[in-house]
C-alpha positions in Angstrom: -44.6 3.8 27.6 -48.6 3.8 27.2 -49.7 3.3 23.6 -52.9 2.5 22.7 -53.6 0.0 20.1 -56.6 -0.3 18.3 -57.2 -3.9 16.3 -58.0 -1.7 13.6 -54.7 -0.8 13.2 -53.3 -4.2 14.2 -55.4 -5.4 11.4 -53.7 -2.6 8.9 -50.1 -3.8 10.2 -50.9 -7.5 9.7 -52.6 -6.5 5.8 -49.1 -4.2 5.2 -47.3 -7.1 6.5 -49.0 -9.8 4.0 -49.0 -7.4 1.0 -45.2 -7.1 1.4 -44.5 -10.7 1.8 -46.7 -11.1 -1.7 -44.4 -8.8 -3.5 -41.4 -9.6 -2.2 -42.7 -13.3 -2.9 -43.7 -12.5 -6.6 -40.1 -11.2 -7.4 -38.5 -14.4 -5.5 -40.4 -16.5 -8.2 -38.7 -14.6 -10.8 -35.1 -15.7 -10.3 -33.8 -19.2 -10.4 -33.7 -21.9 -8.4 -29.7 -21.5 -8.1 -30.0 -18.3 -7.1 -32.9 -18.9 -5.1 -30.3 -21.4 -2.9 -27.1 -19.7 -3.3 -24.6 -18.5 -0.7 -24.8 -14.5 -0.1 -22.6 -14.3 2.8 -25.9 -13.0 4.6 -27.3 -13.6 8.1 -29.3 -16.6 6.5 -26.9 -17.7 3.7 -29.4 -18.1 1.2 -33.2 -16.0 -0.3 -34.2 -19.2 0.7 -32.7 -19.6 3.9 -33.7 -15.2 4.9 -37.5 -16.3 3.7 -37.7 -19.0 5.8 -35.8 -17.7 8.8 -39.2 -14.8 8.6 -42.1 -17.4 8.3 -40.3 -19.8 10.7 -40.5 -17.3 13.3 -44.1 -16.0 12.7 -45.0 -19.6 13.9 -42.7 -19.7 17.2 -44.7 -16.4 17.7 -48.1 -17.8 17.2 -47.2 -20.9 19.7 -46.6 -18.5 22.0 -49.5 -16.6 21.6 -51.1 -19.8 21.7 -49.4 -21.3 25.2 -47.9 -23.8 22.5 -44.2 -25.5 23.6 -41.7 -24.6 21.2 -41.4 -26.6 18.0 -39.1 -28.0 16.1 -37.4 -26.4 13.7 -38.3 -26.7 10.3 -36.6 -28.9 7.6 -35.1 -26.7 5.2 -35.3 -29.8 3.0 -38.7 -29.2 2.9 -38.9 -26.0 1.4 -37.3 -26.2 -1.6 -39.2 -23.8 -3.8 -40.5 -19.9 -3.1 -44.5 -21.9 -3.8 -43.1 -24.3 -0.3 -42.4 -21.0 0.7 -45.6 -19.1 0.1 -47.8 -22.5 1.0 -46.5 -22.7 4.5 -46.6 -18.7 4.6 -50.0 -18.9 4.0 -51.2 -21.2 6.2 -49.3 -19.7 8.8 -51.1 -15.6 7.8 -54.4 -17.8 8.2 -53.5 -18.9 11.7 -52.3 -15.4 12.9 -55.4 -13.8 11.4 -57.6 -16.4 13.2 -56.1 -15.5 16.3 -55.6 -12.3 16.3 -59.9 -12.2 15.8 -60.3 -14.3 18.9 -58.1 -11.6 20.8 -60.2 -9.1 19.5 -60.0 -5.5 20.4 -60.2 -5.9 24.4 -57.5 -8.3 24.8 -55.0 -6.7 22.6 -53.0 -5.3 25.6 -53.0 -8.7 27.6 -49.3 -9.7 28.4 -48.7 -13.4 28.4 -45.3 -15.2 29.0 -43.3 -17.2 27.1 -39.2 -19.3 26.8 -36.8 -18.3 24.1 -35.5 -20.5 22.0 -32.7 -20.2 24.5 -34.5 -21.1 27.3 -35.0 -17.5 29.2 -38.7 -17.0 30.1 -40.1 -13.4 29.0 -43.5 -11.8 28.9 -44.5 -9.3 26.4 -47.8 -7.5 25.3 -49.8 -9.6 22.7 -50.1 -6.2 20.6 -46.6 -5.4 20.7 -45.8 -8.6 20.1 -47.7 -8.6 16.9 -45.7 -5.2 15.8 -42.4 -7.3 16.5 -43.3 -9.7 13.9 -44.0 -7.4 11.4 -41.4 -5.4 12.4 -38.8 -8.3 12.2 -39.7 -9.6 8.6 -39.6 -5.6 7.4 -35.8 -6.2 8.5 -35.2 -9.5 6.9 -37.7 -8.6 3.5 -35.2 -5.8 3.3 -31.9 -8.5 3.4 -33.8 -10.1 0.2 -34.5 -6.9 -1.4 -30.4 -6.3 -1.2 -30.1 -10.2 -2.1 -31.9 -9.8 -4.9 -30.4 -6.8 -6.7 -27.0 -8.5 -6.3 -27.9 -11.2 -8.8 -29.6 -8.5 -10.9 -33.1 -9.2 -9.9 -36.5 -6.8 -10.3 -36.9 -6.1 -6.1 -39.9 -4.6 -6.1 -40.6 -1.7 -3.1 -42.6 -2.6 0.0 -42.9 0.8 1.5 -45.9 0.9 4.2 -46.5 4.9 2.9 -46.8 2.8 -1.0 -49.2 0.4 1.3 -51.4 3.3 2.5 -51.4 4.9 -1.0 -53.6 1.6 -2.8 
């Protein structure tokens, strides 16, 4: 398949991406810390757990992008708050923005390789890589959306057509 990606666009996927995470953040702060940390029977038990899961693998993603070795996993100990949350988010869109400018817009389509957390080597497209990310956290932002309204929280829509309308 022959696509061609612009960092333009990258750039728009990577501001969607961000913009979402805030909102879906802001609600988060809304709710309590029980239900913050309770059980939903979901692929990540908790909001908590599903939020983490997201910016946990944003950073295995950078690593690769980076040549990095795989890291440890992170201490769900220390995120015990949606601000742990959003701090560690943050630092982590800061890293991915700063890389994805040293790419810039003639190395989008380089393909580097990388090991699964399973140990099988792959190698992917830097670009499409990116969309993947984005892509992923859509899925998992949409487990806290559901999350969310079962303990009768505000969830608020992170539509990328509502995106393109600001």
């Amino acid at each position: 398949m022959l696509i061609d990606m612009t960092l333009e666009a990258l750039l728009a996927l990577l501001d969607y991406h961000y913009w979402a995470r805030d909102r879906l953040l802001a609600a988060v702060e809304e709710i309590t810390p029980d239900y913050f940390h309770k059980d939903m029977g979901n692929s990540f038990p908790s909001i908590r757990d599903t939020l983490l899961h997201i910016v946990f693998s944003e950073w295995v993603w950078r690593l690769r992008w980076e040549g990095e070795p795989l890291p440890e996993f992170f201490d769900p100990k220390d995120f015990e708050t949606v601000q742990d949350i959003r701090a560690r988010w943050i630092e982590e869109e800061r890293e991915v923005r700063r890389l994805v400018d040293e790419v810039g817009p003639d190395e989008l389509d380089h393909a580097f390789r990388y090991t699964e957390l399973d140990g099988q080597s792959h190698q992917s497209v830097f670009w499409q890589s990116v969309q993947h990310v984005v892509n992923h956290a859509t899925y998992h932002r949409g487990q806290v959306t559901t999350m969310l309204r079962q303990v009768g929280a505000r969830a608020p829509s992170q539509d990328l057509i509502v995106f393109y309308r600001l």
